[in-house]
C-alpha positions in Angstrom: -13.6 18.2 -6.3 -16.2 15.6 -4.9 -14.6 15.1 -0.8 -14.0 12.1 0.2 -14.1 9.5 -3.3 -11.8 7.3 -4.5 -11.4 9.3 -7.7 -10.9 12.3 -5.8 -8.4 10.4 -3.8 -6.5 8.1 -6.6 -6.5 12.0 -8.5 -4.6 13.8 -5.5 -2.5 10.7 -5.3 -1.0 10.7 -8.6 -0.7 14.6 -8.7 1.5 14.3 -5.6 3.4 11.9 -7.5 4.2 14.3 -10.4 4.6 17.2 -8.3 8.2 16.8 -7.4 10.5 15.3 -10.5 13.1 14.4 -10.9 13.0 13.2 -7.8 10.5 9.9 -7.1 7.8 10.3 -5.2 5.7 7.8 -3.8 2.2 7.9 -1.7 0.3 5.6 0.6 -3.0 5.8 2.2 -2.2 4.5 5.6 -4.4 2.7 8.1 -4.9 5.5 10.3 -6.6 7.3 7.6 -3.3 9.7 6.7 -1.8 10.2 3.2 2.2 9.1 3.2 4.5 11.0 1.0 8.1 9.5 0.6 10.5 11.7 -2.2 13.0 9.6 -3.0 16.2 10.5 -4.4 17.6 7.0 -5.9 17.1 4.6 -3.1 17.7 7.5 -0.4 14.7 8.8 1.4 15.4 12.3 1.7 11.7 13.6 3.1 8.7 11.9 4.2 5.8 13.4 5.6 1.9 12.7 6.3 -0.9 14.3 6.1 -4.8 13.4 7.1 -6.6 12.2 3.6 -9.6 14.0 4.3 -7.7 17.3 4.6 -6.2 16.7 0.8 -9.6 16.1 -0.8 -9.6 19.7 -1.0 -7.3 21.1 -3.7 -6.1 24.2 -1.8 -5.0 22.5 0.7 -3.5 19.7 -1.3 -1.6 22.5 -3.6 -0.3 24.0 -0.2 1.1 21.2 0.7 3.0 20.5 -2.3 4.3 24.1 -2.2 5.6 23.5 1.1 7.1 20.2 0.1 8.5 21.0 -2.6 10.3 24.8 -1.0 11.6 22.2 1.7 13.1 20.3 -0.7 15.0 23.0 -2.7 16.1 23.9 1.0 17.9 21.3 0.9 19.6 21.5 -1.8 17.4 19.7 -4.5 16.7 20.8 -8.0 13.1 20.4 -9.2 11.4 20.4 -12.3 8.6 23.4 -12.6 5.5 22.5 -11.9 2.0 24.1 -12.2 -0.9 22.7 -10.4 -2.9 20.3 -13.1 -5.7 22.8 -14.9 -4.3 25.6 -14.1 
């Protein structure tokens, strides 16, 4: 993956998206440069957390994150979908 584009970032963006149904997930890139991730369980956020965008250019380390994400969620309580990282 090319560090640092906007396909690179739109990509990581909408896999971060997928990553945790059936909950909603939603991203921002926020002014001070750090990805936003809000999982949403109707109209109850039930995790947010951020992350530097230059740090999630990198799939490794974008695929760790939702691994940890997505074990704190089942902490909790919640159900996912499976998921596999996309091309793999």
């Amino acid at each position: 993956m090319a560090a640092g584009t906007a396909e690179t970032t739109d990509r990581i963006l909408g896999v971060l998206e997928g990553a945790f149904r059936p909950l909603e997930a939603h991203t921002s890139v926020e002014e001070n440069g750090n990805v936003q991730l809000r999982i949403l369980d109707g109209s109850e956020a039930i995790l947010i957390d951020e992350r530097p965008l230059y740090g999630t250019h990198s799939e490794r380390v974008a695929f760790d994150w939702i691994a940890d994400t997505r074990k704190r969620l089942e902490e909790l309580g919640r159900q996912l979908d499976p998921w596999e990282p996309p091309g793999k």
